[in-house]
C-alpha positions as CSV (number, residue, x, y, z in Angstrom):
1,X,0.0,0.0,0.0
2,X,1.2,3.3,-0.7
3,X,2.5,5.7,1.8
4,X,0.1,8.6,3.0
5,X,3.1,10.7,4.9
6,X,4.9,13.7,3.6
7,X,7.7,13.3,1.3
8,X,10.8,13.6,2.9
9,X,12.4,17.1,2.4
10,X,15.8,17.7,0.5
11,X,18.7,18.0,2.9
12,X,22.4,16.4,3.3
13,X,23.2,14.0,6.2
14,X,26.2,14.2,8.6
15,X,27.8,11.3,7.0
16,X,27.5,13.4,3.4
17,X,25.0,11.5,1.9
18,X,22.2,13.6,0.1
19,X,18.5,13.4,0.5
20,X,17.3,14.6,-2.9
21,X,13.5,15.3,-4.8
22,X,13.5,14.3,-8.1
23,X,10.6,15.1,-10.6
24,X,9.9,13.4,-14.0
25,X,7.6,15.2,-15.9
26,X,6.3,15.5,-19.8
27,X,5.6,19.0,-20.3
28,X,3.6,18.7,-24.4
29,X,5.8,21.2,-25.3
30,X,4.7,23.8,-23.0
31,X,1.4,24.1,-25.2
32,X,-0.6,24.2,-21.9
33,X,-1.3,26.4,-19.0
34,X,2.7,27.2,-18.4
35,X,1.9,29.1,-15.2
36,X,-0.6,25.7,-13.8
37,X,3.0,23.7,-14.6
38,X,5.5,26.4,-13.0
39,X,3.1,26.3,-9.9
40,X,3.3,22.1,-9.7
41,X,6.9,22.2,-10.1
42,X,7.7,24.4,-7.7
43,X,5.3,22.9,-4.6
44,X,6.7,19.7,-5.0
45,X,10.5,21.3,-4.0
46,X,12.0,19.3,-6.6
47,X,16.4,19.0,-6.8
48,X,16.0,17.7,-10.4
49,X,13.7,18.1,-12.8
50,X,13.5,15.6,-15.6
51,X,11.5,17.1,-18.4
52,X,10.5,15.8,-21.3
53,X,8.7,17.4,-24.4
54,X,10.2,20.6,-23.5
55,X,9.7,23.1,-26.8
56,X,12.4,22.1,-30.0
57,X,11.5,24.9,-32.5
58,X,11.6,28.6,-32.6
59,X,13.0,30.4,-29.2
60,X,13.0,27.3,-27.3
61,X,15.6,28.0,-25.1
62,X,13.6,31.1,-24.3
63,X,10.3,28.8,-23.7
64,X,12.4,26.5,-21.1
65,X,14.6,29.0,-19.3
66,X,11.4,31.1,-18.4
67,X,9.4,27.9,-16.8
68,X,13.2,27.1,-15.1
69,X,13.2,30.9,-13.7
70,X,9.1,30.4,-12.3
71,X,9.4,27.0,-10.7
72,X,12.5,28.1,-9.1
73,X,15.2,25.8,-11.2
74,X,17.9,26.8,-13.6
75,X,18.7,24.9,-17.3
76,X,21.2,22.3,-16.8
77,X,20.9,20.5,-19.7
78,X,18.7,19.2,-22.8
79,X,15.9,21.0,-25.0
80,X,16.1,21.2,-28.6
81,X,19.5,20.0,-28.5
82,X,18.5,16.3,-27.2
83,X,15.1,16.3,-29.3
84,X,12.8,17.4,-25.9
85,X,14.5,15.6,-23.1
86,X,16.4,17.6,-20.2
87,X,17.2,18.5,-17.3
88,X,16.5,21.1,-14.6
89,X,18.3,21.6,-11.0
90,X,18.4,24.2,-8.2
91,X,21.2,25.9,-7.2
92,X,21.8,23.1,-4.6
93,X,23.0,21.3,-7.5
94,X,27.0,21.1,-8.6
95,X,27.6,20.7,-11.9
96,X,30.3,18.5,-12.7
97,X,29.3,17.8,-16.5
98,X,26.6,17.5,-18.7
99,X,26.0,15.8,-22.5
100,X,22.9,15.8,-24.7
101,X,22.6,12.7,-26.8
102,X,20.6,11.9,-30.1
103,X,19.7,8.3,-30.7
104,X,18.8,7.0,-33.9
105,X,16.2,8.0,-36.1
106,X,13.5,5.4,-36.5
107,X,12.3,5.9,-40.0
108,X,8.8,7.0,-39.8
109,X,8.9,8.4,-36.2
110,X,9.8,11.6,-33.7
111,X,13.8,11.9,-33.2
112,X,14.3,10.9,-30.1
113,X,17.4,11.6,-27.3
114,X,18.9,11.4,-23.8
115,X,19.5,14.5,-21.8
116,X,22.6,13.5,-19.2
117,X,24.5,15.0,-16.3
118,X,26.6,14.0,-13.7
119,X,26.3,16.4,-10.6
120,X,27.0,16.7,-6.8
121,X,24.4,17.5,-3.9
122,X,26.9,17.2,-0.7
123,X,29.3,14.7,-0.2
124,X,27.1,12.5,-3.0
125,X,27.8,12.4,-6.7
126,X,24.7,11.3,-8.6
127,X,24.5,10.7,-13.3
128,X,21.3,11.7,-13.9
129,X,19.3,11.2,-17.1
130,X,15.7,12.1,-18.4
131,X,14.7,10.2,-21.7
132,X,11.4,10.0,-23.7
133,X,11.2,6.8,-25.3
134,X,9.3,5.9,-28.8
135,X,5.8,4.4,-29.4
136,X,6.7,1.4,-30.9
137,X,7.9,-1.5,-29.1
138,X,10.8,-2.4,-31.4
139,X,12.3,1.4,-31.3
140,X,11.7,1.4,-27.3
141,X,13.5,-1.9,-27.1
142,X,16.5,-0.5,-29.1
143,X,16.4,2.7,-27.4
144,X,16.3,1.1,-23.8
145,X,19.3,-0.9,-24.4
146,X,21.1,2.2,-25.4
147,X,19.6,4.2,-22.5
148,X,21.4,1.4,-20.2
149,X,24.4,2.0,-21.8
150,X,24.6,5.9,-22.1
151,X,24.0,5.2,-18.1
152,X,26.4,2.6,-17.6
153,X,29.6,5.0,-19.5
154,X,28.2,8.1,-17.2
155,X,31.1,6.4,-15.1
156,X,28.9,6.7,-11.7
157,X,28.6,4.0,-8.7
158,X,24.9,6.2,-8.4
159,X,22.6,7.4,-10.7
160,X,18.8,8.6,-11.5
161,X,16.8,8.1,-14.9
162,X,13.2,9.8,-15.2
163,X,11.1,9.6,-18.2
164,X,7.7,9.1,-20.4
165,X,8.9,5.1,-21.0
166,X,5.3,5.3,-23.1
167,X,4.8,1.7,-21.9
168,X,3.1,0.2,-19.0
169,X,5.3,-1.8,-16.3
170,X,4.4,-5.6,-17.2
171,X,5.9,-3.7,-20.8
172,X,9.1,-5.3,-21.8
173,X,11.4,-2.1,-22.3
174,X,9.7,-0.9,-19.1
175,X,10.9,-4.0,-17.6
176,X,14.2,-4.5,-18.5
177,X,14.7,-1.0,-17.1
178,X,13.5,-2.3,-13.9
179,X,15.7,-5.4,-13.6
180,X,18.7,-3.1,-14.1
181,X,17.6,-0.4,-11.9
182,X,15.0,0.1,-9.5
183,X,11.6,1.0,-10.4
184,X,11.2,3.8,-7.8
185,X,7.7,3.1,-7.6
186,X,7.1,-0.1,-6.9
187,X,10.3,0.0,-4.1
188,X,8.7,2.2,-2.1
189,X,5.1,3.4,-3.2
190,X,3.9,6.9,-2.2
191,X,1.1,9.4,-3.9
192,X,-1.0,8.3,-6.6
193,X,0.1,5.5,-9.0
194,X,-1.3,6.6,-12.7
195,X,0.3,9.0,-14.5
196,X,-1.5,9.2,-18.1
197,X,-3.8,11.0,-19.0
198,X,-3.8,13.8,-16.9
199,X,-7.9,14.8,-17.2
200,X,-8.4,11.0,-15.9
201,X,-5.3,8.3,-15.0
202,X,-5.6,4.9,-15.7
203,X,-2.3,3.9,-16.4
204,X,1.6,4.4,-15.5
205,X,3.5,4.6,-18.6
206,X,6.0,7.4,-16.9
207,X,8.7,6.6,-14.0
208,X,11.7,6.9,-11.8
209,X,14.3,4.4,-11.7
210,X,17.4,5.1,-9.6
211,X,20.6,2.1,-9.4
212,X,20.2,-0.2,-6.7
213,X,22.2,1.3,-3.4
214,X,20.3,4.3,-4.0
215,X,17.8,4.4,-1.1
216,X,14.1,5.1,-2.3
217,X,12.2,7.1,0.6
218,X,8.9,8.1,-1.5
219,X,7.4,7.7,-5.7
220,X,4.7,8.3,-7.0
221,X,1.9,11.3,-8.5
222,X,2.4,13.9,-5.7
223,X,-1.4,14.5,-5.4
224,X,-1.4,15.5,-1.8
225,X,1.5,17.8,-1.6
226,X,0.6,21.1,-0.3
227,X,0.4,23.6,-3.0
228,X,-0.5,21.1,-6.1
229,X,-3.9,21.2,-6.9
230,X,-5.9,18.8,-9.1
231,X,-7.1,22.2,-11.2
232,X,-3.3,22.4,-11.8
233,X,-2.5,19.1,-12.7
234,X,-5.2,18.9,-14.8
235,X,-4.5,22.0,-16.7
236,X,-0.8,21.8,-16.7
237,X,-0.3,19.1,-19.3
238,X,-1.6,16.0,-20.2
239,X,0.8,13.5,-18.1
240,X,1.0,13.7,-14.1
241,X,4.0,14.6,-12.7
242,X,6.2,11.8,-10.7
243,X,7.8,12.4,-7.6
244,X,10.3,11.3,-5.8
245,X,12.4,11.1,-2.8
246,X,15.9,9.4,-2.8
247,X,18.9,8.8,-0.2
248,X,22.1,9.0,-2.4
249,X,24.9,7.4,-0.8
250,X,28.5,10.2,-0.3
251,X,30.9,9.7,-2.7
């Protein structure tokens, strides 16, 4: 059964390991209600923000850096320049290096890509990567396998991956993901479960996954957090946001 308490807040431990908030979220391209999202993003106190759809075509780097600046967060990575994935951080977060990769072109479909960093709350060095992965099984399945390897030369003991998988968990590219890493969700279940669509959930085709001595404290929709309402989820875009809290081990 899923947890009802509050999310544990970000903070860093005496022994230098880093309490963290992580948020995966598909933002459609900022098409919505912009201020709805900035007001979601920024009551669930997020570290990271792994975004995917962010805007590709004219002033997109405009587009992201404005909802970065009203939810709080600054650009660390991604956009137009990893075809929608990236990544946002607060100033918590040290930058140690970042890379925005394209993966092949599926004839037929949406370029696809990997936003990825490698950055330092504390004592604790964390790869992170946000990905959006295809709609057809056979380009999800090649684009997993290369998702594992892009995290595995990151060069990291820890690491966090957040993304729209497009696929349900019994899915096989959802579940090879979860073999390798943990599925955030199901280690420790918190919030509401369904992520898609966001007028009425009734399936989880978005998650977390973080590598295995990372400690999961909380995942899942944050739809009690103080400040996030269901008007704003609703109207922000059309996938629920997922949340989570994570223990990453010091360096």
């Amino acid at each position: 059964m899923p947890t009802t308490s509050p999310l544990p807040n970000s903070r860093t431990e005496p022994d230098g390991s880093a309490v963290i908030r992580v948020l995966s979220y598909n933002v459609r391209s900022l098409r919505d209600d912009t201020d709805a999202l900035a007001r979601v993003i920024t009551a669930c106190g997020p570290d990271l923000v792994l975004v995917q759809e962010s805007p590709l075509f004219f002033r997109w780097r405009k587009k992201l850096a404005r909802l970065a600046a009203a939810s709080g967060q600054v650009i660390l990575t991604g956009g137009g320049t990893a075809a929608g994935p990236a990544v946002l951080c607060s100033l918590r977060a040290t930058v140690e290096r970042t890379e925005d990769v394209l993966l092949p072109l599926t004839p037929g479909q949406f370029r696809r890509g990997l936003a990825t960093a490698v950055v330092r709350f504390a004592g604790a060095r964390l790869g992170v990567v946000s990905c959006h992965l295809g709609l057809t099984a056979a380009e999800r399945r090649e684009h997993g396998g290369l998702l594992l390897d892009r995290l595995a030369g990151l060069g990291v003991e820890h690491a966090v991956v957040g993304g729209d998988i497009n696929e349900r968990p019994d899915g096989a590219t959802f579940g090879r993901l979860a073999a390798a890493l943990q599925d955030c969700r199901t280690a420790a279940p918190w919030g509401a479960e369904h992520t898609f669509p966001a007028t009425g959930p009734d399936r989880r085709i978005d998650g977390i996954f973080a590598t295995k001595a990372v400690e999961v404290l909380g995942c899942g929709v944050p739809v009690d957090v103080p400040g996030v309402t269901e008007a704003d989820l609703r109207a922000a875009t059309d996938h629920l946001p997922v949340l989570a809290a994570l223990r990453v081990p010091a360096a």
